[in-house]
MARKETOR-964887 format. One record per residue: residue number from 0; residue in one letter; z, x, y of N, C-alpha, C in turn. Coordinates in pm, whole numbers, plus 50000, padded with zeros to 5 digits. Last residue first. Example, Ala and Ser with C-alpha at 12.3 -4.5 7.8 and 13.67 -1.06 7.14 Angstrom:
<atoms>
(1; s; (50708; 51285; 49775); (50714; 51367; 49894); (50787; 51290; 50003))
(0; a; (50780; 51319; 49431); (50780; 51230; 49550); (50780; 51320; 49670))
</atoms>
This chain:
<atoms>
(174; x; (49980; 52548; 53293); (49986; 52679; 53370); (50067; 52760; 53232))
(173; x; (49766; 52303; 53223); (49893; 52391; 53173); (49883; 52480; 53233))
(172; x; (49599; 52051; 53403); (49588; 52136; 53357); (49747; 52207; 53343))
(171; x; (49422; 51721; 53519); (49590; 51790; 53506); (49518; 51914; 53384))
(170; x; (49188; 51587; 53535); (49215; 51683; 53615); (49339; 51759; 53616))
(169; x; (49190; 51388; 53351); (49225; 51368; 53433); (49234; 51463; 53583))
(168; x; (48941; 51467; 53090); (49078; 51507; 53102); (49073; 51435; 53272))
(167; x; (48777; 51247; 52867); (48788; 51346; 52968); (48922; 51372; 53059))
(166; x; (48914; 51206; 52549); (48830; 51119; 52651); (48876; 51219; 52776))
(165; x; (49148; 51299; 52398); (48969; 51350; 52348); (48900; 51316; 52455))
(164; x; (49315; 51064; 52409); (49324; 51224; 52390); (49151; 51242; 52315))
(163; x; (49350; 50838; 52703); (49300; 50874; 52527); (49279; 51007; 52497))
(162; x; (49369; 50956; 52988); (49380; 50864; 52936); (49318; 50888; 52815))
(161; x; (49651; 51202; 53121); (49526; 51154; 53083); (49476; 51040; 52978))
(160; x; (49907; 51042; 53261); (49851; 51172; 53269); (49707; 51218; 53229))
(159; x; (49980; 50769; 53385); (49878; 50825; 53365); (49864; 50988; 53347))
(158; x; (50337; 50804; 53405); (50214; 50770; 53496); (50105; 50805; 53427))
(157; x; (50651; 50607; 53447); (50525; 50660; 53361); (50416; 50672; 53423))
(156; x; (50780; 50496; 53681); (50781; 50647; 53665); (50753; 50690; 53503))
(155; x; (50730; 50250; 53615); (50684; 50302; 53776); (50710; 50469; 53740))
(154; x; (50953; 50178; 53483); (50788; 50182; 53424); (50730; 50240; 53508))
(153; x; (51257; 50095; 53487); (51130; 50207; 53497); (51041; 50235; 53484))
(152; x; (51242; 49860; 53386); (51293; 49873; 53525); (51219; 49993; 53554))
(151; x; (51134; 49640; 53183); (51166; 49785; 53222); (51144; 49765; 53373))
(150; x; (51052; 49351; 53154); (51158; 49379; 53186); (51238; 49504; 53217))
(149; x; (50751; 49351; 53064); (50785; 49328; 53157); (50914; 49400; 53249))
(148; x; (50792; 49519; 52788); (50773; 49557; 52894); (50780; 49522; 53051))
(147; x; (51016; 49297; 52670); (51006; 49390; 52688); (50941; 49478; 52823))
(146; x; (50700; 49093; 52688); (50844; 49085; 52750); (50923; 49167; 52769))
(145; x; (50559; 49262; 52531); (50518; 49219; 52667); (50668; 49191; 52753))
(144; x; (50670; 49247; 52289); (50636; 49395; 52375); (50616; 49394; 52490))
(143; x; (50869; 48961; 52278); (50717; 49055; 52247); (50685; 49171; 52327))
(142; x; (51172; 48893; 52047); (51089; 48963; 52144); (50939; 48978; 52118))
(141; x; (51352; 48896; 51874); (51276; 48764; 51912); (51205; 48769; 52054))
(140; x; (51419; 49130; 51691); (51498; 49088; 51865); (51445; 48931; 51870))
(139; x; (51305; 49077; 51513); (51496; 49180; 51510); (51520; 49137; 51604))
(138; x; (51026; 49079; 51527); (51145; 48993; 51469); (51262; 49002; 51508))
(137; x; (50870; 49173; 51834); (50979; 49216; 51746); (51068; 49112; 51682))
(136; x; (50520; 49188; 51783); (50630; 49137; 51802); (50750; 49133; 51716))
(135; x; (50248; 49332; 51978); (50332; 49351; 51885); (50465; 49242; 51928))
(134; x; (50037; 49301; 52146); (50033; 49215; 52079); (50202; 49214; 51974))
(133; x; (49935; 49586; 52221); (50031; 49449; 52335); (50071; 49374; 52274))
(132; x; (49915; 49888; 52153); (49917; 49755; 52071); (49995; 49653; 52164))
(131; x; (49832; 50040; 52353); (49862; 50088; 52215); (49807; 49915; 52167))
(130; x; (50010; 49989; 52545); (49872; 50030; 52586); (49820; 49966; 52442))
(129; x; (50232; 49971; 52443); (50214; 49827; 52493); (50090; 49840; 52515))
(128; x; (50331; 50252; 52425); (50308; 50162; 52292); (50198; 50021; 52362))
(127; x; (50305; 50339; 52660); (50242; 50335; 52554); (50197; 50292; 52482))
(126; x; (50573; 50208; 52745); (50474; 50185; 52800); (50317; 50244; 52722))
(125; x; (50785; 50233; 52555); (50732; 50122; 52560); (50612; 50128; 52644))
(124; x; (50827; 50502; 52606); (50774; 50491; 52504); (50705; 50331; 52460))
(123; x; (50903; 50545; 52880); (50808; 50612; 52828); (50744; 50630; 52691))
(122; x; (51113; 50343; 52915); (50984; 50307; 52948); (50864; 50395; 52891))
(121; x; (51325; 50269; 52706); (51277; 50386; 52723); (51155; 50345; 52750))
(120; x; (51481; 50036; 52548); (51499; 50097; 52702); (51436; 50193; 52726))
(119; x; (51352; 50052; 52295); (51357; 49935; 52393); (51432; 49943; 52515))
(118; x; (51422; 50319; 52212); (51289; 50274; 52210); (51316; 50134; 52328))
(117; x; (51680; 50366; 52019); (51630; 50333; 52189); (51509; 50313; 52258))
(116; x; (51610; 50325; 51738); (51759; 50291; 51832); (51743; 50272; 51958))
(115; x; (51346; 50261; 51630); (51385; 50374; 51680); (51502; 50273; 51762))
(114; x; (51418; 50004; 51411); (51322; 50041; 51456); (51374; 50163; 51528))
(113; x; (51530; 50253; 51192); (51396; 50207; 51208); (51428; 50054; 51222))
(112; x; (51666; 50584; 51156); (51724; 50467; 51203); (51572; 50387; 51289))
(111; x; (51752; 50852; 50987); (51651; 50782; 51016); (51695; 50628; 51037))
(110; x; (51946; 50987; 50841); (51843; 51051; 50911); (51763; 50958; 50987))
(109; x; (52044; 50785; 50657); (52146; 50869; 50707); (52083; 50924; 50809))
(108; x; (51931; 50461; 50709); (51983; 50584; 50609); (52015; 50719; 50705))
(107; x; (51768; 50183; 50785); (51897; 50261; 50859); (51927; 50379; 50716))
(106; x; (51509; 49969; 50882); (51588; 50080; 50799); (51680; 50126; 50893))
(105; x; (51326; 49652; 50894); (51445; 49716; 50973); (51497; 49843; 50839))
(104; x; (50968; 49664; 50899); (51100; 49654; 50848); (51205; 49706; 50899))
(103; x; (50731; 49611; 50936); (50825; 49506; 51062); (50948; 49545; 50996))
(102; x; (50605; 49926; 50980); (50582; 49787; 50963); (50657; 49675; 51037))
(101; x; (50779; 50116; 51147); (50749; 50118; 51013); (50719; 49974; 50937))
(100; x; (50848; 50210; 51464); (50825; 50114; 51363); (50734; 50132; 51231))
(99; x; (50899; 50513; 51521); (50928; 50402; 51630); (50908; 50246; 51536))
(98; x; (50981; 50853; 51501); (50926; 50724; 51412); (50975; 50602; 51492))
(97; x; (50887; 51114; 51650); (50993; 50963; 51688); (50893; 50871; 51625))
(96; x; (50871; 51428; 51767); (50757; 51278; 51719); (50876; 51210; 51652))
(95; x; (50773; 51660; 51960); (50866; 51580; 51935); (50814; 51461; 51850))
(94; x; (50816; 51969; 52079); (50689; 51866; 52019); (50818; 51765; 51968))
(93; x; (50889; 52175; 52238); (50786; 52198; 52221); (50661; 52046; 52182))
(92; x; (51178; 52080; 52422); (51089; 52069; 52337); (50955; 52099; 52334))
(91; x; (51514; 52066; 52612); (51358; 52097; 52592); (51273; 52093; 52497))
(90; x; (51703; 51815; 52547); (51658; 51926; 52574); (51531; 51927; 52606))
(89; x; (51828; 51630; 52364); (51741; 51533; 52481); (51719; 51666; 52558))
(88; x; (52068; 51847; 52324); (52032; 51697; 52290); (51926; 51678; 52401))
(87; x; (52017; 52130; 52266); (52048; 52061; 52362); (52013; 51953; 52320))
(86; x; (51841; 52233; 52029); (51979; 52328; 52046); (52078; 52234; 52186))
(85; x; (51637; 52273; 51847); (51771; 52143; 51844); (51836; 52204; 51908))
(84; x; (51271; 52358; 51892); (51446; 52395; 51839); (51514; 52256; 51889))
(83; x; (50963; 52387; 51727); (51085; 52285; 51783); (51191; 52368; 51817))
(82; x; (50727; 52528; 51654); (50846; 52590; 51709); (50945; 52517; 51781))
(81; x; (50567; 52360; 51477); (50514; 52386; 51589); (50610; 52437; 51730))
(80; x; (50676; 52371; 51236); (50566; 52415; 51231); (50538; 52485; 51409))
(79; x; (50853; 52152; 51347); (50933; 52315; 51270); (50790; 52401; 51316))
(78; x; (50741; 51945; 51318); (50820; 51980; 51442); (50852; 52147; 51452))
(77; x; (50650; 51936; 51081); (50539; 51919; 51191); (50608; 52042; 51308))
(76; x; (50878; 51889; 50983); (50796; 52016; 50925); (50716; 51997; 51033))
(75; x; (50932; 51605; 51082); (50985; 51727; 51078); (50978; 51847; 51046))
(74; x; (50695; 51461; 50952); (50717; 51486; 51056); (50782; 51592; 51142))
(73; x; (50785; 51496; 50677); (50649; 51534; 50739); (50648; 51545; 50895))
(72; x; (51028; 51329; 50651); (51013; 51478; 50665); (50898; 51567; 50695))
(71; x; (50921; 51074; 50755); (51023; 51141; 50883); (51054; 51330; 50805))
(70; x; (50767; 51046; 50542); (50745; 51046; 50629); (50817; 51119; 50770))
(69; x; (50985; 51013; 50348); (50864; 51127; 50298); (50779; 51129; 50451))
(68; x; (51089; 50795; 50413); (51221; 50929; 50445); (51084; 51035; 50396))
(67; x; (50928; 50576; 50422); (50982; 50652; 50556); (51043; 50766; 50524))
(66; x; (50634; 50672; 50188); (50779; 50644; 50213); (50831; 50672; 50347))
(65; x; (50298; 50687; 50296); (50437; 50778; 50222); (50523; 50655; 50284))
(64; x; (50074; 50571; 50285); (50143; 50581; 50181); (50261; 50623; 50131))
(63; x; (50002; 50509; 50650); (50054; 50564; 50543); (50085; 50529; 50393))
(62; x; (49816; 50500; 50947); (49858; 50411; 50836); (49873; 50533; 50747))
(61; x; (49964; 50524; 51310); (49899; 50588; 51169); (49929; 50445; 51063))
(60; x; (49955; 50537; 51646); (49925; 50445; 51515); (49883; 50540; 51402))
(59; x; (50116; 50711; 51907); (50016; 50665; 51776); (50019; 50614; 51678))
(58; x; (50206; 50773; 52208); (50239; 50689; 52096); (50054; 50651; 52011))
(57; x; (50301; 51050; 52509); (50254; 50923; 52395); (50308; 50858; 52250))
(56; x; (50415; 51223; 52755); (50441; 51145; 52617); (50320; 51043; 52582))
(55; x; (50533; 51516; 52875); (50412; 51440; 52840); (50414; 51381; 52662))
(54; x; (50838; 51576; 53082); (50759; 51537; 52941); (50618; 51488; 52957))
(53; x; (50912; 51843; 53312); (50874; 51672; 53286); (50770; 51667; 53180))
(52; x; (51156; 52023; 53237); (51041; 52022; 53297); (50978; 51883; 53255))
(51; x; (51554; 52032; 53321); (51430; 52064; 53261); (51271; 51977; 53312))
(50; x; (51768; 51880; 53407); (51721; 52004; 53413); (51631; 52082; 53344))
(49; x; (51892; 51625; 53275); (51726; 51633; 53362); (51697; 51761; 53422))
(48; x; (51939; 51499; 53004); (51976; 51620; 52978); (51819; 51613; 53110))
(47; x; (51849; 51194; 53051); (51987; 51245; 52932); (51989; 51361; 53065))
(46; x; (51519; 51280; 53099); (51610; 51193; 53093); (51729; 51214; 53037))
(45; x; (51225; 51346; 53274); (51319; 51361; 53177); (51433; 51314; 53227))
(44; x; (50960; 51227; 53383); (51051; 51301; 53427); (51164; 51311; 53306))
(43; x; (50629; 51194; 53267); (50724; 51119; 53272); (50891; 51195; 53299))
(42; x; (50304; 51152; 53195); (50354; 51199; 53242); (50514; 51146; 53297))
(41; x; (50095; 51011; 52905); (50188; 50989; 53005); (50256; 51107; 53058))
(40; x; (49806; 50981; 52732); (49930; 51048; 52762); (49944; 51050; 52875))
(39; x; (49703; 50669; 52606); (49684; 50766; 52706); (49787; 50817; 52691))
(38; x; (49696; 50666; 52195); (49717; 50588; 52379); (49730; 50716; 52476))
(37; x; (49545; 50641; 51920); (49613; 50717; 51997); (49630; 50630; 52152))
(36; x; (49441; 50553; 51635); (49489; 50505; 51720); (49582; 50575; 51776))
(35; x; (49513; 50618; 51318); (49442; 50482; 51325); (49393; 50474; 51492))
(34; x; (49541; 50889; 51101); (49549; 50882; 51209); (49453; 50713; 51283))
(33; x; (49637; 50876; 50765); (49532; 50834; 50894); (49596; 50789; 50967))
(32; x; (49832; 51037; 50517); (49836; 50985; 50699); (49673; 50958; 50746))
(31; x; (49803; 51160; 50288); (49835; 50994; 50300); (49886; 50967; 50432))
(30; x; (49702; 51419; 50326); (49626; 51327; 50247); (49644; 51191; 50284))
(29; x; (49763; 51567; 50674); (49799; 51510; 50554); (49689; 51404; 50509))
(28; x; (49555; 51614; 50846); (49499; 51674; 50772); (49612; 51637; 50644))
(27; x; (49678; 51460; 51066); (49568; 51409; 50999); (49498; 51484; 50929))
(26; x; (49880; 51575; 51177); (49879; 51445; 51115); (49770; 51414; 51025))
(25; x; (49773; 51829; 51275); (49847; 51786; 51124); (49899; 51731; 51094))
(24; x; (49666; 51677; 51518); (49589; 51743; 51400); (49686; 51761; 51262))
(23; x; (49914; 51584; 51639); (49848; 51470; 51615); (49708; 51541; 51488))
(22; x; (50003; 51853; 51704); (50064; 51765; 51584); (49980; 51671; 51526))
(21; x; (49827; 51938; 51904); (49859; 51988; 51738); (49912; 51889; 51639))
(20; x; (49817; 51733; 52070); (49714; 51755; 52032); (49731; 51857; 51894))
(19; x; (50053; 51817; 52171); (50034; 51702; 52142); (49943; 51693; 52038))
(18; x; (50001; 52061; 52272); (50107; 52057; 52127); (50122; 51911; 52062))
(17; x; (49807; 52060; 52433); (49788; 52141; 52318); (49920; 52078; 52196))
(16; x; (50000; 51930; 52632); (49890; 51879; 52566); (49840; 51916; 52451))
(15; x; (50232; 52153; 52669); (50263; 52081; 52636); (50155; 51936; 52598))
(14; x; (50237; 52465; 52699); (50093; 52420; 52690); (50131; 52279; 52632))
(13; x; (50547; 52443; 52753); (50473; 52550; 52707); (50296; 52468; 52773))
(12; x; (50772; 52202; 52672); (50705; 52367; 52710); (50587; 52371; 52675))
(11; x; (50767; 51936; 52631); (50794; 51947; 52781); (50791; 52096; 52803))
(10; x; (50616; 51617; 52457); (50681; 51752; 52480); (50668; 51823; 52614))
(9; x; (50615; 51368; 52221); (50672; 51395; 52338); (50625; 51572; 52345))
(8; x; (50532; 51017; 52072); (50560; 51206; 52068); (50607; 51252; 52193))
(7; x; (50575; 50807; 51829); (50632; 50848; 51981); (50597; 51004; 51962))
(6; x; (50417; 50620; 51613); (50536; 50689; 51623); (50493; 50786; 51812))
(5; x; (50411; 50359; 51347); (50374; 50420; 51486); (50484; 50478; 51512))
(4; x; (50221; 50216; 51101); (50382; 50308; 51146); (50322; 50357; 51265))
(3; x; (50189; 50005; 50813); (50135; 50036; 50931); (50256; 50126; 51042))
(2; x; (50088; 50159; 50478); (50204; 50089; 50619); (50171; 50125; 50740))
(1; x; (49898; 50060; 50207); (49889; 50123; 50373); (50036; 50055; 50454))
(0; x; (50000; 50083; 49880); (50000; 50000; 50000); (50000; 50087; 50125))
</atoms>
């Protein structure tokens, strides 16, 4: 069975498009990931922990065969692969990817908490997503993405960084 899964990326060193653009490649050189569906990347100030450099985020659609916990470790090798560290909560990052829904099912196990715990206050991931897929609706809440989005207070500080990854760049460049 294909699951339908979308997931959040993020990152805030280095050549922080490139790393988007990595992961989202060894997404899709796993056997049981297609890549279905990418959304514009966002430009977006950081949050928690704001001494640091402003994220470029998106959200992609994959369909899978793997299991969430075979999934959130693929992911995490991704992260590894592409010189993550943990060392500050909500820190700096090279690459980040945030399982955000896994069909319509609710999970909770020790690593992994689905739908993502904060996702529904976090404009920089609802605003994406909503590019992404508008249509989506949350059983768990009795919500629609729309509503949701409506109701972010921050949305004004997601901005266009470039729109669809592959589709001509915006004029923003990595120093």
């Amino acid at each position: 069975m294909k699951h339908n899964v979308y997931i959040a990326l993020g990152s805030n060193i280095g050549d922080r498009a490139a790393y988007l653009e990595e992961a989202i490649d060894r997404l899709k050189r796993e056997n049981d990931i297609e890549v279905v569906a990418t959304s514009s990347i966002y430009e977006t100030e950081p949050i928690g922990y704001v001494d640091q450099q402003s994220f470029l985020n998106m959200v992609i659609q994959i369909h899978t065969n793997l299991s969430p916990e075979k999934l959130l470790a693929t992911t995490q090798s991704i992260e590894d692969t592409c010189g993550r560290k943990r060392d500050v909560r909500w820190g700096p990052r090279t690459i980040d990817l945030d399982i955000l829904l896994f069909d319509q099912q609710n999970i909770k196990i020790e690593n992994l908490c689905i739908p993502h715990p904060r996702m529904f206050e976090r404009a920089f991931v609802i605003v994406p997503l909503y590019e992404l897929e508008p249509t989506i609706y949350f059983q768990m809440r009795n919500q629609s993405i729309e509503d949701i989005y409506e109701a972010l207070p921050d949305k004004e500080g997601v901005n266009v960084w470039r729109s669809k990854v592959g589709e001509e760049e915006s004029g923003h460049s990595e120093s």
